[in-house]
C-alpha positions in Angstrom: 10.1 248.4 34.4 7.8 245.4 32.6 6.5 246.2 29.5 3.2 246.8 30.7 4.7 249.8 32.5 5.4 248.8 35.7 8.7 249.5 37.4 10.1 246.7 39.6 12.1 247.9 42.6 14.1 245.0 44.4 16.6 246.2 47.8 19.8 245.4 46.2 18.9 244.8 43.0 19.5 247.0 39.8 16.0 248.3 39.0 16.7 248.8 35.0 19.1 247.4 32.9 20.9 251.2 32.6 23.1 252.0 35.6 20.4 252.5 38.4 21.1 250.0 40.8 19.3 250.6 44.2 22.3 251.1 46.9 20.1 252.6 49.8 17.5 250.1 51.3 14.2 251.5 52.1 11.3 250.3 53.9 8.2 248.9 52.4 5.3 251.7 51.6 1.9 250.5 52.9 -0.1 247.9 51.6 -1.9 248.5 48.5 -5.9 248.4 48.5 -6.6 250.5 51.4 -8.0 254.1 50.0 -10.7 256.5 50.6 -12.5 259.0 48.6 -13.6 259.0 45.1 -11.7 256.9 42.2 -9.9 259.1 39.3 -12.3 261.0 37.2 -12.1 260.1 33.7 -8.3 260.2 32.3 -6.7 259.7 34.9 -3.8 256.7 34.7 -2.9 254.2 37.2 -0.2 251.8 36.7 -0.4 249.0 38.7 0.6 245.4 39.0 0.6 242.1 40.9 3.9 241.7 43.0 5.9 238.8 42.0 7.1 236.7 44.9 10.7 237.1 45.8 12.2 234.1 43.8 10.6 235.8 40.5 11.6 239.5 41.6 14.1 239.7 39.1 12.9 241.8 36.3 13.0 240.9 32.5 12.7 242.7 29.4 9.4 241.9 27.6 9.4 244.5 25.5 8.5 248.4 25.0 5.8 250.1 27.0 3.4 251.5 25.1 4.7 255.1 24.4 2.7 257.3 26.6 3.1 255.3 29.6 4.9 256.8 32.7 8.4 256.6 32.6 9.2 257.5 35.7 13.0 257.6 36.5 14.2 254.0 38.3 15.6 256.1 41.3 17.8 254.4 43.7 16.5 253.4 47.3 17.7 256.9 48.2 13.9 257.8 46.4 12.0 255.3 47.9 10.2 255.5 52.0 13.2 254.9 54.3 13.3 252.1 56.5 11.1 252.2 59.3 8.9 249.5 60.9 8.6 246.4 58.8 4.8 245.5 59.4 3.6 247.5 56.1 0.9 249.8 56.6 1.7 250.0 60.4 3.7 252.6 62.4 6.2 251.8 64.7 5.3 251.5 68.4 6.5 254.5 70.1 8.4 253.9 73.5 8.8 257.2 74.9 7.6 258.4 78.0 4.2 260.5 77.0 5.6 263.9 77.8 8.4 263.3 75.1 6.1 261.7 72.6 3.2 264.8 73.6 6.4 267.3 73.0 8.1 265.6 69.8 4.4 265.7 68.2 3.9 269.7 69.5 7.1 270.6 67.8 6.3 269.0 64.5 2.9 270.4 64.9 4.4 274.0 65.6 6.8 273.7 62.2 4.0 272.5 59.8 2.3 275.7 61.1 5.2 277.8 60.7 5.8 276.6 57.4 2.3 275.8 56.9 -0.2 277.1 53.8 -0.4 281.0 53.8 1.9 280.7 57.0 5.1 281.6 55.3 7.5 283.8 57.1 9.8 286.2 55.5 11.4 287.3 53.5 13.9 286.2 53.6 12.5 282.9 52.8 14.6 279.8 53.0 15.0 277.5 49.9 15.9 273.9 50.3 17.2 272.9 46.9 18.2 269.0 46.4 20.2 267.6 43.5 19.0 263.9 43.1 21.5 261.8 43.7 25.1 262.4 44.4 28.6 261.2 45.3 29.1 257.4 44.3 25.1 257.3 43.4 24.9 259.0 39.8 21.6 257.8 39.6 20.3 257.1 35.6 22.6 256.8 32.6 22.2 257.7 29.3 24.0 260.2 26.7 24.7 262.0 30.2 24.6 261.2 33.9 21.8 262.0 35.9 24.0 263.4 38.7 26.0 265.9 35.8 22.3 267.4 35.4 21.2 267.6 38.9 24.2 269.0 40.5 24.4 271.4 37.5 20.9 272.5 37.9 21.1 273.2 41.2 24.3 275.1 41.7 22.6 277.4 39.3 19.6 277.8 40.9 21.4 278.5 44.5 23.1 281.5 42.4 19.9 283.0 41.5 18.5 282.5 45.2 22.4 284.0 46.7 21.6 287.1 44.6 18.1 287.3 45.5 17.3 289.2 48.5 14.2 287.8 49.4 15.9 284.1 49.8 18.3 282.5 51.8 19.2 278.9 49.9 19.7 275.4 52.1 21.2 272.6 50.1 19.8 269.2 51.7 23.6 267.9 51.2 26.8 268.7 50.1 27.7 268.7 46.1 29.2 265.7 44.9 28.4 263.8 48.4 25.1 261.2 48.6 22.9 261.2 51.8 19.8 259.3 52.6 15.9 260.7 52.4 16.1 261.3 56.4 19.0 263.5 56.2 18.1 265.7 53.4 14.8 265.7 54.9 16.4 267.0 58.4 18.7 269.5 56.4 15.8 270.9 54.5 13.9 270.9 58.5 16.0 271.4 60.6 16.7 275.3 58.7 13.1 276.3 59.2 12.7 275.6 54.7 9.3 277.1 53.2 9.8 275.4 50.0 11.6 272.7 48.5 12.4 271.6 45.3 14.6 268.4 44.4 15.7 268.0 40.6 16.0 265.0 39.0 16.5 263.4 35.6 14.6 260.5 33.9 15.5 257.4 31.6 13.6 255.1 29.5 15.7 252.2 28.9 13.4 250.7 26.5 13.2 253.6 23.9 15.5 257.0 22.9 12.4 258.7 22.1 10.9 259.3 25.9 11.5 262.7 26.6 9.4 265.7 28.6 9.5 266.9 32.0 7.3 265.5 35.1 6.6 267.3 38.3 5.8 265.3 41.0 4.2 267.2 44.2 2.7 266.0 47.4 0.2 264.0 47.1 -3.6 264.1 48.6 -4.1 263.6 52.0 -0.7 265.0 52.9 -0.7 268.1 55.1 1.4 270.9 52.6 -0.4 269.0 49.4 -2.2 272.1 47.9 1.0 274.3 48.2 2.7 271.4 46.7 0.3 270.9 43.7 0.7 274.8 43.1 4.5 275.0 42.7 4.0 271.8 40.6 2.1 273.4 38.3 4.1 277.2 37.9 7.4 274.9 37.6 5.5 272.7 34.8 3.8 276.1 33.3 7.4 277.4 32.9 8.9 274.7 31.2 5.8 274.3 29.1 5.9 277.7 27.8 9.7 277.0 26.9 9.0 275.0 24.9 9.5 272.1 27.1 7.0 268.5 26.3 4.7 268.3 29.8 4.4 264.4 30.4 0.9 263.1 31.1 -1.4 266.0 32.3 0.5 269.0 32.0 3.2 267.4 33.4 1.6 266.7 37.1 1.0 263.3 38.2 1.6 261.1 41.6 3.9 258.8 42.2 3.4 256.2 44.9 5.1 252.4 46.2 3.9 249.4 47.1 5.0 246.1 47.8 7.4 245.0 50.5 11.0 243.8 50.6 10.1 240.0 50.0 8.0 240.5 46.9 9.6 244.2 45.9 8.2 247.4 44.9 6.1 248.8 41.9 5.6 252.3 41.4 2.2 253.5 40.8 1.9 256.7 38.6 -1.7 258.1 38.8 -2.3 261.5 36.7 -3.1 264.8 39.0 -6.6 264.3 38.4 -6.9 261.3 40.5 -7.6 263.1 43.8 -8.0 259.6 45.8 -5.8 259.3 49.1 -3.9 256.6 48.8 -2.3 254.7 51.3 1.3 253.9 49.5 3.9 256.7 50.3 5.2 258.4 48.0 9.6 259.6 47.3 10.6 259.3 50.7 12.0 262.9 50.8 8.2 264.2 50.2 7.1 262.3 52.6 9.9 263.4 55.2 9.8 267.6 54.6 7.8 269.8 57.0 7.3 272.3 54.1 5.6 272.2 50.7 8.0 270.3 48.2 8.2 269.2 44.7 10.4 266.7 42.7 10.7 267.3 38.9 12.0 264.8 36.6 13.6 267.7 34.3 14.4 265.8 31.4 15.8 262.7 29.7 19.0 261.5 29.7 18.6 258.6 27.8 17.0 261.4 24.8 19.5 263.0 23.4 17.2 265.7 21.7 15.8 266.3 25.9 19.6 266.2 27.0 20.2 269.4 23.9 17.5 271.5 25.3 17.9 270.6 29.5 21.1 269.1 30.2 23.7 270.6 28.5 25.4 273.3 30.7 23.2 275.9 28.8 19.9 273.8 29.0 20.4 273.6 33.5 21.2 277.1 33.4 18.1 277.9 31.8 16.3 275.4 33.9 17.4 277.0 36.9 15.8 280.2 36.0 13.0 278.8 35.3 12.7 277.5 38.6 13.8 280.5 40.7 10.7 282.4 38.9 8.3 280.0 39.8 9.5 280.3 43.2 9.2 284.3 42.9 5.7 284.1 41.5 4.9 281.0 44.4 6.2 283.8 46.7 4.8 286.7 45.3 8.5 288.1 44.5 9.8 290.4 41.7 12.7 288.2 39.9 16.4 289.7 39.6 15.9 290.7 35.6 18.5 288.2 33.8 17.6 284.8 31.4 
C-alpha cells in the first residue's frame, strides 16, 4: 500500500512489508474506466491510482496514509480473481459444442435460482463458512496471525450451526489446509450453500492504531448483490452494537482490482453508497459463489487493542456468535440461547 492509500498487488511479490506475500497467481480484473450508472453520491470514497509499469512495481514506503483511509487487508492471490483469460476485460472463448455450453449455462442458471433472492430452500439451510487463508498461507502478521483468527473463528461458528437445527455447515476447505478461490468456490457450490460467509483479519503496516471491522459484500451489478448487502449490514450491526469500531460507512464498502500482471494490481475501496457497477471484480471467492456471500475483515492483527476484543480465543468465540445470529435473523431463525 503507497501512502496515498493505494495497495499494490504484484504476482509473486510480497504485497506489504508484514508477512503477506502473494503465493497464489491470479488473473487480471478488468480494465479500469469502463462503468455504467450514476457516480457515488456525496461521501462516498474511491481509492484509486495510476498503475506503475512493471520495472517500477515494486512498492516503497512513502509514508502513513492518512488515518481514515481504507486499510484493506493485503490478501494473498488466494483473494484476488483467479486466473482465467489473459485479455483483461474479455472472457475466454468458449469451445464447447453448443448443447454443452446451452446445458453448463442452464445449470448455473437453475442454482442461482435455487439459491437465488427469496428462493431459499430449507431448513435445513446449508452454511458455507471460509477461514481466510490456511495451511502454509497465514495470510497477515501482527501481534497474532491472521490464520490463528480465522480458523478460530470459524470452528466456532460451525459449532453454533452443528447445534442448530435449522443449518447444516460446509467448510469451503479443510482446517489448517490452503485451497485456491475456485475450489472453495466449488465446495461452497457444489453443496447446494444459501449463504456464505469468509472471515478474515486485517493489517495496517504503517500504523498500530488501525483497528475496526469491514464487511465487504457483493457488489452492484452482481446477481445475489442485495442479499449480500443485507447480511453485510446485520453482521456489521452486530459487531457495532458490541461495541466493535465500523470502518468507513458502517462498516460496508466495495472492494474491487484493477491492473494486470505486467503493471500489477491496486485495489479500489469505494464506500456502500457508491452504487456504480463497476467493471473490476472483486475477491475472487465473491465473484465465484452461486449464493449470497460476504467477507468481513473482523479485526486487526497488527492492533493489539482490536486483537484484545476479536482475536483472542474469547474475542472469535464471541465473534462467532455474532455471526450465527445474523445468519438466524438473515434467515428468519430463533438462535440456540447461549453468548
Amino acid at each position: 500500500m503507497r501512502a496515498d492509500g493505494v495497495q499494490k498487488y504484484q504476482p509473486g511479490r510480497p504485497c506489504a512489508p508484514s508477512r503477506t506475500a502473494c503465493g497464489e497467481r491470479a488473473c487480471p480484473a478488468p480494465k479500469r474506466g469502463t462503468k455504467s450508472g450514476p457516480r457515488a453520491a456525496a461521501g462516498a470514497l474511491r481509492i484509486s491510482g495510476r498503475a506503475r509499469p512493471a520495472h517500477r512495481a515494486r512498492r516503497t514506503c512513502g509514508g502513513a496514509p492518512p488515518p481514515e483511509a481504507p486499510q484493506a487487508a493485503c490478501h494473498t492471490g488466494a483473494c484476488l480473481p483467479d486466473a482465467g483469460h489473459r485479455a483483461a476485460g474479455r472472457a475466454a472463448p468458449d469451445v464447447r459444442c453448443p448443447a454443452r455450453r446451452d446445458g453448463g449455462r442452464r445449470r448455473r442458471a437453475e442454482r442461482r435460482s435455487a439459491h437465488g433472492r427469496g428462493a431459499h430452500e430449507g431448513p435445513p439451510y446449508t452454511i458455507a463458512i471460509d477461514a481466510g487463508h490456511g495451511g502454509t498461507d497465514i495470510g497477515a502478521e501482527g501481534v497474532i496471525n491472521e490464520i490463528q483468527l480465522t480458523e478460530a473463528t470459524i470452528g466456532y461458528l460451525e459449532g453454533w450451526l452443528t447445534q442448530d437445527e435449522n443449518y447444516t455447515s460446509v467448510r469451503t476447505h479443510a482446517a489448517d489446509t490452503f485451497s485456491k478461490n475456485t475450489e472453495r468456490a466449488a465446495a461452497a457450490n457444489s453443496a447446494g450453500a444459501s449463504l456464505l460467509l469468509s472471515v478474515h483479519g486485517n493489517s495496517d503496516p504503517y500504523s498500530s492504531d488501525s483497528y475496526g471491522l469491514e464487511c465487504y459484500p457483493q457488489p452492484p451489478g452482481r446477481t445475489h448483490h442485495e442479499d449480500s448487502l443485507r447480511l453485510a449490514h446485520l453482521i456489521a450491526d452486530k459487531f457495532g452494537a458490541a461495541g466493535q469500531r465500523l470502518r468507513g460507512n458502517a462498516g460496508v464498502r466495495y472492494i474491487y482490482y484493477a491492473g494486470d500482471d505486467e503493471s500489477g494490481y491496486e485495489k479500489q475501496v469505494v464506500e456502500e453508497s457508491d452504487s456504480t457497477v463497476y467493471s473490476e471484480q472483486t475477491f475472487g471467492l465473491l465473484e465465484k459463489t452461486d449464493c449470497p456471500a460476504v467477507l468481513v475483515e473482523q479485526c486487526f492483527v497488527t492492533s493489539e487493542a482490536d486483537v484484545a476484543a476479536w482475536g483472542t480465543d474469547d474475542g472469535c468465540r464471541r465473534a462467532a456468535r455474532l455471526y450465527y445470529e445474523a445468519i438466524c435473523e438473515y434467515f428468519g431463525t430463533e438462535p440456540l440461547p447461549g453468548t
